[in-house]
N, C-alpha and C positions, 0 to 999 in steps of 0.2 A: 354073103348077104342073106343066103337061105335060111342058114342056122342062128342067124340074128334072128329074124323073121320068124321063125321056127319057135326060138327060145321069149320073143314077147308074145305071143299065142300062148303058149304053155303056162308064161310064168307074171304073174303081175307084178313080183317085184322087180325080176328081171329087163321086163319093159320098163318101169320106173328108172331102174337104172341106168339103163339104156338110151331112153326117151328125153327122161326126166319129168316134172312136174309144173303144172303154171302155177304163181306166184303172185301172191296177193298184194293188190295194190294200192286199192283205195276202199275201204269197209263204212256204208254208210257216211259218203262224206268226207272222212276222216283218211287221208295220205297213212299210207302204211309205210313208215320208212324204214322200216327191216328190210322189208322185199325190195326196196327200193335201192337201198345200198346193197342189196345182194346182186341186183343185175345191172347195176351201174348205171340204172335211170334217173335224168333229173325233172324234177319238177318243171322246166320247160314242154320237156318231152311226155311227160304225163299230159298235161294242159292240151297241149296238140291234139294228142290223141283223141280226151276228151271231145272238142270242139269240131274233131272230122266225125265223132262218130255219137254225138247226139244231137239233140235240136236248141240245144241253148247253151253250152258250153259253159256251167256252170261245176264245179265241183261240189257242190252243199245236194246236188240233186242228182249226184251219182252216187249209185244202191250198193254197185261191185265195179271193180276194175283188176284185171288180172294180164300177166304179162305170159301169154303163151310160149310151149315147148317148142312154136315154130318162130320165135321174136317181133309180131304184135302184140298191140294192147289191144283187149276185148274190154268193153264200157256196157254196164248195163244201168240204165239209167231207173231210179227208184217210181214205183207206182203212185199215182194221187190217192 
């Protein structure tokens, strides 16, 4: 565990490797369905997400949506 530890400290790609990276999900609105078939999410599960984690539960009014290295989706909802 140290030298895990050890070697993401030191190395950025190493930690990429290690870690991994979050995964784009929704871009302005727009279902990114690359990332989406890459982590085997469906568009229920997206919608979900959405709706615990803004005030309107709209897709058209989310800015980013990303599927984190720890298996949430983080929702950021677009500014007026």
């Amino acid at each position: 565990n140290y030298l895990v530890a050890w070697g993401s400290y030191m190395s950025d790609r190493f930690e990429r490797l290690i870690k991994g990276e979050r995964d784009l999900l929704v871009k302005d609105g727009q279902i990114q369905w690359k990332g989406m078939r890459r982590n085997l999410i469906t568009k229920e599960e997206l919608m979900d997400a959405i709706r615990e984690n803004t005030t309107h539960g709209d897709l058209a009014q989310v800015w980013r949506a990303y599927f984190e290295n720890d298996g949430h989706i983080s929702v950021s909802e677009k500014k007026d």
